[in-house]
C-alpha distance (Angstrom), angle and dihedral (degrees) to the residues before:
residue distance angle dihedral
X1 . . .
X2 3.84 . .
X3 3.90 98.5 .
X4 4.12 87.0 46.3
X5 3.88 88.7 50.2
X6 4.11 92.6 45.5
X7 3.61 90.2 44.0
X8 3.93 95.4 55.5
X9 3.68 96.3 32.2
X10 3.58 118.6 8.5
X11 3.57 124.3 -133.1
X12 3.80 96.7 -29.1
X13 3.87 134.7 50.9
X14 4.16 123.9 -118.0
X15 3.98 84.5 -116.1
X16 3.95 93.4 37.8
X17 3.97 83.3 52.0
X18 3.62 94.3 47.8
X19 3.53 95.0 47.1
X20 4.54 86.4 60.7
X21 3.98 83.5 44.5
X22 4.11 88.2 58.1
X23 3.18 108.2 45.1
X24 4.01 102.5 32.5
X25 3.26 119.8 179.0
X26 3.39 96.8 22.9
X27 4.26 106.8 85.5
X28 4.09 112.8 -126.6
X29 3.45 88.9 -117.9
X30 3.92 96.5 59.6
X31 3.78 81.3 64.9
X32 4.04 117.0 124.4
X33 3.64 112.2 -158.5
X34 3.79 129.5 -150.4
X35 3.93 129.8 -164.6
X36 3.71 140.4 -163.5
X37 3.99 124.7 178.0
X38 3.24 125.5 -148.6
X39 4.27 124.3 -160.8
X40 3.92 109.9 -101.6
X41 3.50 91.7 -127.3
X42 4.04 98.1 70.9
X43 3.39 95.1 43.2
X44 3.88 91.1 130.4
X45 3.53 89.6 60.4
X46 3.28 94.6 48.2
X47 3.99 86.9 50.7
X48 3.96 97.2 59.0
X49 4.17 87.0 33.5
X50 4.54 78.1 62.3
X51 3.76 91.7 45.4
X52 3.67 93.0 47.6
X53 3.91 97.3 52.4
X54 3.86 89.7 36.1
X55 3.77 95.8 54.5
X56 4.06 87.1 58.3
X57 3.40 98.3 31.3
X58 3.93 120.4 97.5
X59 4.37 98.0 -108.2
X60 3.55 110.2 -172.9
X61 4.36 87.7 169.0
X62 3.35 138.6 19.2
X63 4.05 134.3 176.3
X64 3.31 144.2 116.0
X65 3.72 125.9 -84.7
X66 3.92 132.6 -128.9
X67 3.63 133.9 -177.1
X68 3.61 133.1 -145.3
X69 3.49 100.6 -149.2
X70 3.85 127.3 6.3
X71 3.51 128.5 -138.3
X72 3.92 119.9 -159.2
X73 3.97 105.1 -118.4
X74 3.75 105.3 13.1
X75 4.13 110.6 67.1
X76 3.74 121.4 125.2
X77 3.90 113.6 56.0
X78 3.70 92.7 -19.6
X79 3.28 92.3 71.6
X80 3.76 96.7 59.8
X81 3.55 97.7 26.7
X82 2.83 95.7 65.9
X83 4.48 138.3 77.2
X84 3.61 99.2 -57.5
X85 4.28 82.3 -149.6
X86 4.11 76.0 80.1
X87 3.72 84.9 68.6
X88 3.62 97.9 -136.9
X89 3.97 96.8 126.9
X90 3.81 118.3 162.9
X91 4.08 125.8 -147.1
X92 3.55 127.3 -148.8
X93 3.64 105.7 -117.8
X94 4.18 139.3 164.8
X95 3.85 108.7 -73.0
X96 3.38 117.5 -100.1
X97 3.50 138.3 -142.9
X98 3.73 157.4 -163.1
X99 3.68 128.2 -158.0
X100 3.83 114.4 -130.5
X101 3.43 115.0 -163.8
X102 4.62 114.2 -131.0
X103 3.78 98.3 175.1
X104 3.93 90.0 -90.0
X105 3.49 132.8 128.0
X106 3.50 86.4 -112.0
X107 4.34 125.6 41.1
X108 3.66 117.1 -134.3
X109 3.74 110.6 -103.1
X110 3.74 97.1 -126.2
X111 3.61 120.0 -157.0
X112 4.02 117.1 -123.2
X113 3.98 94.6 -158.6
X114 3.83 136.9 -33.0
X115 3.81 146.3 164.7
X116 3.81 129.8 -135.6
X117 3.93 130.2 -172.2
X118 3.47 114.3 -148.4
X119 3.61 128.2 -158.8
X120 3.96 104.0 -169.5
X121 4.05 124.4 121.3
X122 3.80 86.0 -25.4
X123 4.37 133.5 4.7
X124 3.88 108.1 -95.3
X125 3.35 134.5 148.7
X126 4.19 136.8 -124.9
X127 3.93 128.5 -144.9
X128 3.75 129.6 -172.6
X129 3.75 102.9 -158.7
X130 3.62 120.6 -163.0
X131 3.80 130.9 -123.3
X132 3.91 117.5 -72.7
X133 3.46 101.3 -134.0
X134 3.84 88.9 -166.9
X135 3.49 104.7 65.0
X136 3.63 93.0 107.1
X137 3.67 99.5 -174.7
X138 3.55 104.0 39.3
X139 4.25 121.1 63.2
X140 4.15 101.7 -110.3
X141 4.51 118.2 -103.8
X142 3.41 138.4 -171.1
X143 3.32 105.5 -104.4
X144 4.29 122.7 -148.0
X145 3.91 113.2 -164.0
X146 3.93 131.6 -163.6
X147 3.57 117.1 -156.1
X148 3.96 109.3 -169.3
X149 3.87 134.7 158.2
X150 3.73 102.2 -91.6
X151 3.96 90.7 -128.1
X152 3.55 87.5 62.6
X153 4.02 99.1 50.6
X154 4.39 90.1 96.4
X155 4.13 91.3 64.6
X156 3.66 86.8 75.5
X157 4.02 89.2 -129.1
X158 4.01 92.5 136.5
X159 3.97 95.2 46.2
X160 3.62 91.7 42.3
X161 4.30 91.0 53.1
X162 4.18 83.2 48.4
X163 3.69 91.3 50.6
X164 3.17 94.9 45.0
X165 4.64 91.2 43.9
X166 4.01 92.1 40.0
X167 3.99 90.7 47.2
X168 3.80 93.9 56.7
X169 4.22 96.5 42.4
X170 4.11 76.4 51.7
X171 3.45 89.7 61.9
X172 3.49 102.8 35.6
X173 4.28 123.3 146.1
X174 3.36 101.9 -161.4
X175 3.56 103.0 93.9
X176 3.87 102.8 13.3
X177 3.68 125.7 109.9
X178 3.64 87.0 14.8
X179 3.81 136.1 109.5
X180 3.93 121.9 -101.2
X181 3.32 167.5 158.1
X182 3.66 144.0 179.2
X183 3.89 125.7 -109.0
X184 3.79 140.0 -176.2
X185 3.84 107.3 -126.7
X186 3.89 143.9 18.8
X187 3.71 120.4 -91.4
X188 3.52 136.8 -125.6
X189 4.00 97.1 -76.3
X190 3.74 80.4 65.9
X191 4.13 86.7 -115.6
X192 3.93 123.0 147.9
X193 4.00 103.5 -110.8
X194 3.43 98.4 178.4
X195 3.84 81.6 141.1
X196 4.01 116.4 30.3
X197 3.59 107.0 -142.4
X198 4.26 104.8 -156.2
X199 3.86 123.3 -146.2
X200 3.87 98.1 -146.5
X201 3.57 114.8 -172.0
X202 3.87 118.2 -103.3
X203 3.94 109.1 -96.8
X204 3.85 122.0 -173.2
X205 3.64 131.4 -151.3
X206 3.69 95.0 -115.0
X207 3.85 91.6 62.6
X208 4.01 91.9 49.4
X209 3.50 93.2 105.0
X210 3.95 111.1 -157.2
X211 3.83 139.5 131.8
X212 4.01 101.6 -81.4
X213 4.36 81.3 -108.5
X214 3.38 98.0 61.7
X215 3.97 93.3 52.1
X216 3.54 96.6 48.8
X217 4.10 82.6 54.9
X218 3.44 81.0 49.9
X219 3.40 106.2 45.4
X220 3.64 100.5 43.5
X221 3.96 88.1 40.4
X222 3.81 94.9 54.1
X223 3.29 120.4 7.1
X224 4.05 106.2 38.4
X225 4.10 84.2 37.1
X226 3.89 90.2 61.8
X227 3.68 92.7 42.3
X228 4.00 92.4 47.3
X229 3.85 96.7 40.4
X230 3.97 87.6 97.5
X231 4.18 89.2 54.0
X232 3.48 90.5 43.6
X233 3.95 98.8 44.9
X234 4.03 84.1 57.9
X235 3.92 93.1 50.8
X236 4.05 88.0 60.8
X237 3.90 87.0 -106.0
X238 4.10 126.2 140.4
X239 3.84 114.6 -99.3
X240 4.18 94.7 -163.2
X241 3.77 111.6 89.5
X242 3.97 128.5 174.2
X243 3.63 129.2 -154.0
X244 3.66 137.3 -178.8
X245 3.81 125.7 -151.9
X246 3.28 116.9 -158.4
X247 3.89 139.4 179.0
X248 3.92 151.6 109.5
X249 4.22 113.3 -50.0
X250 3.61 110.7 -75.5
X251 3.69 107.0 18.4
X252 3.86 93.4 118.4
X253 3.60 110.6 -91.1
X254 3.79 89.7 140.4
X255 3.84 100.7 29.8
X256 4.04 76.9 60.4
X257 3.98 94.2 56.0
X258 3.70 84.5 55.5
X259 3.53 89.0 56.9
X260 3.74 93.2 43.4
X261 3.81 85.7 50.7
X262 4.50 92.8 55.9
X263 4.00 93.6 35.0
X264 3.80 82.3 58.5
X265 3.93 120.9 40.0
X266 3.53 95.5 159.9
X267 3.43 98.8 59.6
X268 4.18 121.1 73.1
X269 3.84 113.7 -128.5
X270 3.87 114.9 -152.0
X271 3.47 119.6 -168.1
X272 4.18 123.1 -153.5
X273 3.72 115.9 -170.0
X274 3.98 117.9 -157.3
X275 4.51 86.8 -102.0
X276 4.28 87.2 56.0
X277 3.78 99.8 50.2
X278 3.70 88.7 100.4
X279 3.81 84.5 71.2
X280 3.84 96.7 52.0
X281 3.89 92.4 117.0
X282 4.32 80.1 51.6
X283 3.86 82.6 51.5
X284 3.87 93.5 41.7
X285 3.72 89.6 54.0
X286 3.45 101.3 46.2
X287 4.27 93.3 50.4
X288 3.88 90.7 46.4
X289 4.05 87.2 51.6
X290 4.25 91.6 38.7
X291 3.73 101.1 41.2
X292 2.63 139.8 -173.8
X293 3.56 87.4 55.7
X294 3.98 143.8 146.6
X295 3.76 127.5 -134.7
X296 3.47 125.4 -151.4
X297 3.43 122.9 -164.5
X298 4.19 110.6 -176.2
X299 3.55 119.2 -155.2
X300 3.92 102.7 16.4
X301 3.15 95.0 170.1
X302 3.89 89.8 78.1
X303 3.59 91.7 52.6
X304 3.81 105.5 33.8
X305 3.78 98.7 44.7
X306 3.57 124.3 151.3
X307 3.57 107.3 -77.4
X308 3.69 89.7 -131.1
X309 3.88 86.0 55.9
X310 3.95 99.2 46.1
X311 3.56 120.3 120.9
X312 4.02 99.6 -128.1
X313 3.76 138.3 -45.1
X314 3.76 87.3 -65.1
X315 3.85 96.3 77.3
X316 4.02 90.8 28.8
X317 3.49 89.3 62.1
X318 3.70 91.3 54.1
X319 3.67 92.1 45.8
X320 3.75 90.2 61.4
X321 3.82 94.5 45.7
X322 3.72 89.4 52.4
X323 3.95 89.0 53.8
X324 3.83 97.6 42.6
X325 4.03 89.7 52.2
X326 3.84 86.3 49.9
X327 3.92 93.3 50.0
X328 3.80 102.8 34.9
X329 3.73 88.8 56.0
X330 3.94 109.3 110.1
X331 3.49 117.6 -101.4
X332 4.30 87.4 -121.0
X333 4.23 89.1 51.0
X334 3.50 107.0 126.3
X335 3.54 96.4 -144.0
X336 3.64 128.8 131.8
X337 3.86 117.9 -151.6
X338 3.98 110.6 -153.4
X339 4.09 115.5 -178.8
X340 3.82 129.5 -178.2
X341 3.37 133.8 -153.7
X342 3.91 143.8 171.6
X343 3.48 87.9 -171.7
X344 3.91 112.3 52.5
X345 3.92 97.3 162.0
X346 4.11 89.6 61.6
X347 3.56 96.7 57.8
X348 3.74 121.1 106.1
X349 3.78 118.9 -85.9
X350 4.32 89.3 -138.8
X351 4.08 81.8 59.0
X352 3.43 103.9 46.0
X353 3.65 105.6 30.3
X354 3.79 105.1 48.9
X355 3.78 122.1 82.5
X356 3.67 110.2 -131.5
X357 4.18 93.6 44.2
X358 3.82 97.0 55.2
X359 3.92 117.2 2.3
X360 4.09 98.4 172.7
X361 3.87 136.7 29.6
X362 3.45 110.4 -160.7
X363 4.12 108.4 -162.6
X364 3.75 120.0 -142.1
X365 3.86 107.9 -154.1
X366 3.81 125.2 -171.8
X367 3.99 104.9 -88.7
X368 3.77 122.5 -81.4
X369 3.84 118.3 -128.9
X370 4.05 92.0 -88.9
X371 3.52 81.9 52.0
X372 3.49 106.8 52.3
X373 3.89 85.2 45.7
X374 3.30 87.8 61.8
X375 3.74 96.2 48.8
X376 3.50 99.0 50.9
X377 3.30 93.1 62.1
X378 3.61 102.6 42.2
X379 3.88 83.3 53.9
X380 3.42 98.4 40.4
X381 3.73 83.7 74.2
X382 4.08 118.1 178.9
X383 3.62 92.0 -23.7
X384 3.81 114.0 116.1
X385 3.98 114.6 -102.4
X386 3.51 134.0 166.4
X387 4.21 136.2 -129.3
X388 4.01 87.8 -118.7
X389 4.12 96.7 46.3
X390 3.48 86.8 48.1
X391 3.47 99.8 60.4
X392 4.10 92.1 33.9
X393 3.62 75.3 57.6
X394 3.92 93.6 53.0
X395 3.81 91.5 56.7
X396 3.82 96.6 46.0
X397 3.87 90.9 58.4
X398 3.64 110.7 52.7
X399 3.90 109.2 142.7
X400 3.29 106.1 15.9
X401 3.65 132.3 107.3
X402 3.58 138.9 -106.4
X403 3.57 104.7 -98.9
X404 3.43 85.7 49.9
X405 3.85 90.9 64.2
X406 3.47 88.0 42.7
X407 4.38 93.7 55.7
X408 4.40 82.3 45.1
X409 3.34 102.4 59.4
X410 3.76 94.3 41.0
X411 3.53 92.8 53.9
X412 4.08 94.1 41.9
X413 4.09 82.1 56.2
X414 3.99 84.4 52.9
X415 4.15 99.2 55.1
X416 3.97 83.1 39.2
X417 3.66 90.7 56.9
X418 3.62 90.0 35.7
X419 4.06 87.1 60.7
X420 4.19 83.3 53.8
X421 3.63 100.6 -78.4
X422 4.21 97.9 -94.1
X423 3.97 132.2 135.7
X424 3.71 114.8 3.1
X425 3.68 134.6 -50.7
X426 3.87 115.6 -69.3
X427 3.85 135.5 -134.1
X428 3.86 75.6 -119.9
X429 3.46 100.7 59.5
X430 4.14 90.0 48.0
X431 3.92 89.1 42.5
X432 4.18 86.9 57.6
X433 3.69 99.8 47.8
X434 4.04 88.5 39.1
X435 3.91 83.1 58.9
X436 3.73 100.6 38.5
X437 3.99 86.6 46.1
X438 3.69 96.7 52.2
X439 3.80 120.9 20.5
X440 3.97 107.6 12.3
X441 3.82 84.9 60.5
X442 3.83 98.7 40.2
X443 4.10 123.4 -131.1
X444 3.66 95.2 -63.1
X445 3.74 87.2 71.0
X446 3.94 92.9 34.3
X447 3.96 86.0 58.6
X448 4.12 87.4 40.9
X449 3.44 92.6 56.3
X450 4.00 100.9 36.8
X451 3.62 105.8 -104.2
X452 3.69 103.8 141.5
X453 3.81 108.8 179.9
X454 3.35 132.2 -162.5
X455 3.66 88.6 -137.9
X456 4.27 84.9 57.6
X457 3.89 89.8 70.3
């Protein structure tokens, strides 16, 4: 490699060569240089924080930057910096980019790497530095580097451009307000998903269906907290809340979350399943950065068991992480812990009985008759039903939960189109999915579906 570069180039690089062009008379090696990272995961608002300080910033050069040879650990200005006899030249070449999909119509064209020379109060120069994916022991950032003349450090030009980048990834859109969570790879469009952004359907508080109790919890719990934290905050009171729902499978613990999620557009919902806990510091980092935010952690019981239930130091150890993030947050975080659970009475006492780590369980009990009234309709959707099959329907479906309902009445509409789709629904059709629901496929699929009879127990 270092009689191909010296053949093409001699003993100095295009970039290395515009670098002594900038910032004549100053020598390269009088340089200082500066660094900030920046988490991999909000690299698009890192992106449009660069485009907003580069479209008022005084750019005398822009391209993007290649090197010959990398060296694990050095990259950025290092790399061409320093002795080219180290053969780590660096060409100028067209920018590159990714796109990194934020839910929008539209992905964020991220930028790979790139250099800018800036001609402001002083000549210095800007790198965006790539991930080093061989830093084994440290998660991988974007890195932003500030080469200046070191006699020119004291005018404050460097912290002022950092300010300036740090203060618009702080205020970055692309992610708040929105649904998420964090994965490990790109999918099949070929987009970066380092964060999943998830289009959750629309749900309104009308078609919440809970005992009129449980919503006022859940009102005054949720949605008057969030819209009080600001009062609160100013009366020396803490503005991070946790709350557990619990209740049988399918009573709408997470058809309430999506709720949560459209009552509240401002605030960003992240959601940890039991397989992502080992990222709850990832998690932890984003809400602090998004807030205010809401996380959701599904299934806690798999997580927060009883310690004298866990199945080795594995899941222990997450158990303690999950209860250090929940007390080292600051009393001011506006962050709003949401757990679920099927299984309430498995859950770790130093959860559920401290103050400050949960402060309200909200129960989620199968739906009463007004309730179930209520749902049948709402699922019965634009299929025709009657007054008198609804409330045949009522008395057919006492104990059972929601989703239950929900699996009935699309599979009543099924044998009513299957008898050509005219007239109303029957009792019939309701009597044949009641009976292919919960005998024909035996109790496993009873319990599957959510019917929990009385005659199960």
């Amino acid at each position: 490699m270092s009689w191909l570069r010296r053949f093409f180039f001699g003993d100095r690089s295009p970039l290395h060569t515009l670098l002594v062009q900038h910032f004549h008379p100053h020598r390269l090696s009088s340089l200082a240089v500066h660094e900030r990272s920046f988490p991999l995961r909000v690299k698009a608002d890192l992106q449009r924080a660069l485009d907003s300080v580069m479209n008022n910033a005084a750019v005398s050069h822009f391209s993007g930057v290649q090197l010959l040879q990398f060296t694990p650990g050095l990259g950025g200005f290092a790399s061409i910096l320093t002795d080219q006899s180290t053969n780590c030249a660096a060409l100028i070449t067209a920018p590159q980019y990714e796109e990194v999909d934020v839910g929008e119509s539209e992905p964020v064209r991220q930028l790979k790497d790139g250099i800018w020379l800036m001609n402001e109060e002083c000549r210095f120069a800007v790198m965006l530095v790539p991930p080093d994916m061989y830093c084994y022991n440290q998660s991988p950032t974007m890195r932003i580097q500030v080469a200046v003349p070191r006699e020119m450090q004291a005018n404050g030009i460097v912290q002022s451009f950092f300010d300036r980048l740090e203060s618009a990834v702080r205020a970055g859109r692309s992610y708040r307000g929105k649904v998420l969570s964090l994965e490990q790879a790109t999918d099949y469009t070929g987009r970066y998903t380092g964060i999943k952004v998830h289009k959750l359907h629309s749900v309104a508080r009308e078609n919440v269906i809970l005992p009129r109790a449980t919503l006022e919890l859940l009102d005054r719990n949720v949605i008057r907290f969030v819209t009080q934290r600001p009062q609160l905050a100013k009366l020396g009171m803490s503005t991070k809340k946790g709350i557990l729902f619990y209740g049988l499978p399918g009573t709408g613990k997470t058809y309430t979350i999506h709720y949560l999620a459209s009552a509240l557009p401002e605030i960003t919902t992240l959601l940890i399943t039991e397989e992502q806990i080992n990222l709850l510091s990832d998690y932890m980092a984003l809400a602090r950065l998004l807030q205010p935010s809401m996380v959701v952690i599904e299934d806690a019981d798999l997580i927060a068991r009883d310690r004298t239930a866990t199945a080795g130091p594995g899941q222990e150890m997450f158990l303690n992480k999950l209860l250090n993030e929940m007390d080292g947050l600051r009393p001011d975080a506006d962050i709003l812990f949401i757990l679920t659970t099927n299984r309430p009475e498995t859950l770790e006492a130093a959860l559920t009985s401290r103050p400050g780590r949960i402060d309200q369980a909200i129960e989620f009990p199968l739906p009463d008759e007004a309730g179930r009234e209520k749902l049948i309709r709402l699922y019965a959707k634009e299929a025709p039903i009657t007054d008198n099959i609804v409330q045949a329907t009522i008395k057919l479906t006492e104990n059972v939960s929601a989703a239950f309902i929900k699996e009935l009445m699309r599979r009543a509409t099924q044998f009513y189109l299957e008898r050509g789709g005219t007239e109303t629904i029957l009792l019939h059709d309701v009597d044949a999915a009641m009976e292919e629901m919960m005998f024909e496929g035996g109790s496993l699929n009873r319990k599957l579906l959510g019917g929990h009879q009385e005659s199960e127990e």
